[in-house]
C-alpha positions in Angstrom: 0.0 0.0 0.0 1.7 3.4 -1.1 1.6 6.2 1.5 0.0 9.0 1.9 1.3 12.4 0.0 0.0 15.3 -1.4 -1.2 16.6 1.9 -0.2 20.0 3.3 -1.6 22.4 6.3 -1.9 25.5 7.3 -2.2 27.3 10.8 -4.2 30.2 11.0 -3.2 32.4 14.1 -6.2 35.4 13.2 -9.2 32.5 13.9 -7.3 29.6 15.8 -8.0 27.0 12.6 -6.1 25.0 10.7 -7.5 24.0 7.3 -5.6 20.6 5.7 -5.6 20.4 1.6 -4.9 18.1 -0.7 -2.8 18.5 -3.7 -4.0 22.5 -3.6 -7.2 22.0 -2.4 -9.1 22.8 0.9 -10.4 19.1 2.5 -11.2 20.1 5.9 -10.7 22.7 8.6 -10.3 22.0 12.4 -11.3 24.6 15.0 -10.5 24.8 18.6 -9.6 21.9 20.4 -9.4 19.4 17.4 -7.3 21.8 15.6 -5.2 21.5 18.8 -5.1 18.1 18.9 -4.3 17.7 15.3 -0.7 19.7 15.6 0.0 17.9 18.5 -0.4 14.9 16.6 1.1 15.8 13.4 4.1 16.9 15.4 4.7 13.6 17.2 4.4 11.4 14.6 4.6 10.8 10.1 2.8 14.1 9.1 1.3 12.9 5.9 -0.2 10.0 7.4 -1.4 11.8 10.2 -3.1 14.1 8.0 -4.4 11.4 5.5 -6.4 9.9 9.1 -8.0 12.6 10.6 -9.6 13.4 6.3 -10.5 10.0 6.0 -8.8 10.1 3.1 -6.4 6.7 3.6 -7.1 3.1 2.4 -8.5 0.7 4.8 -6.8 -2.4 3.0 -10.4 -4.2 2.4 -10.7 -3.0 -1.2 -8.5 -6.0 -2.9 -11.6 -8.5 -0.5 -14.2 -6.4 -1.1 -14.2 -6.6 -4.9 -14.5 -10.6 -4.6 -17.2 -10.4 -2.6 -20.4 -12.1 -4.4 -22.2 -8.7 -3.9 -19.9 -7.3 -5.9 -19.0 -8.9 -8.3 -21.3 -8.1 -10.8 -20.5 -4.2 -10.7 -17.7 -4.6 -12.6 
């Protein structure tokens, strides 16, 4: 599984925020104590992966099973 990139941040002093984009482009914005605990985190640990969690933007390694599953297999 590749990891995460393309994610970047920005802190925003003026209204406490700090809005995360990807590849250029706004995903999310955290206020208060999420934004908070969001540079904490990002801090401690791999930034991009950090970032890629708290979008929800990260792969959950099911896809490859999901596809075989008899549901779905006629979606192809």
């Amino acid at each position: 599984m590749p990891r995460p990139q393309g994610f970047a941040y920005e802190q925003h002093d003026a209204t406490a925020a700090v809005v995360i984009t990807h590849h250029g482009r706004p995903v999310t914005t955290l206020r208060g104590p999420r934004a908070d605990r969001f540079l904490r985190e990002v801090r401690a640990g791999d930034a991009q992966l950090v970032m890629a969690r708290w979008t929800g933007n990260y792969r959950r390694g099911n896809e490859r099973a999901a596809r075989a599953h008899p549901r779905n297999r006629g979606a192809r």
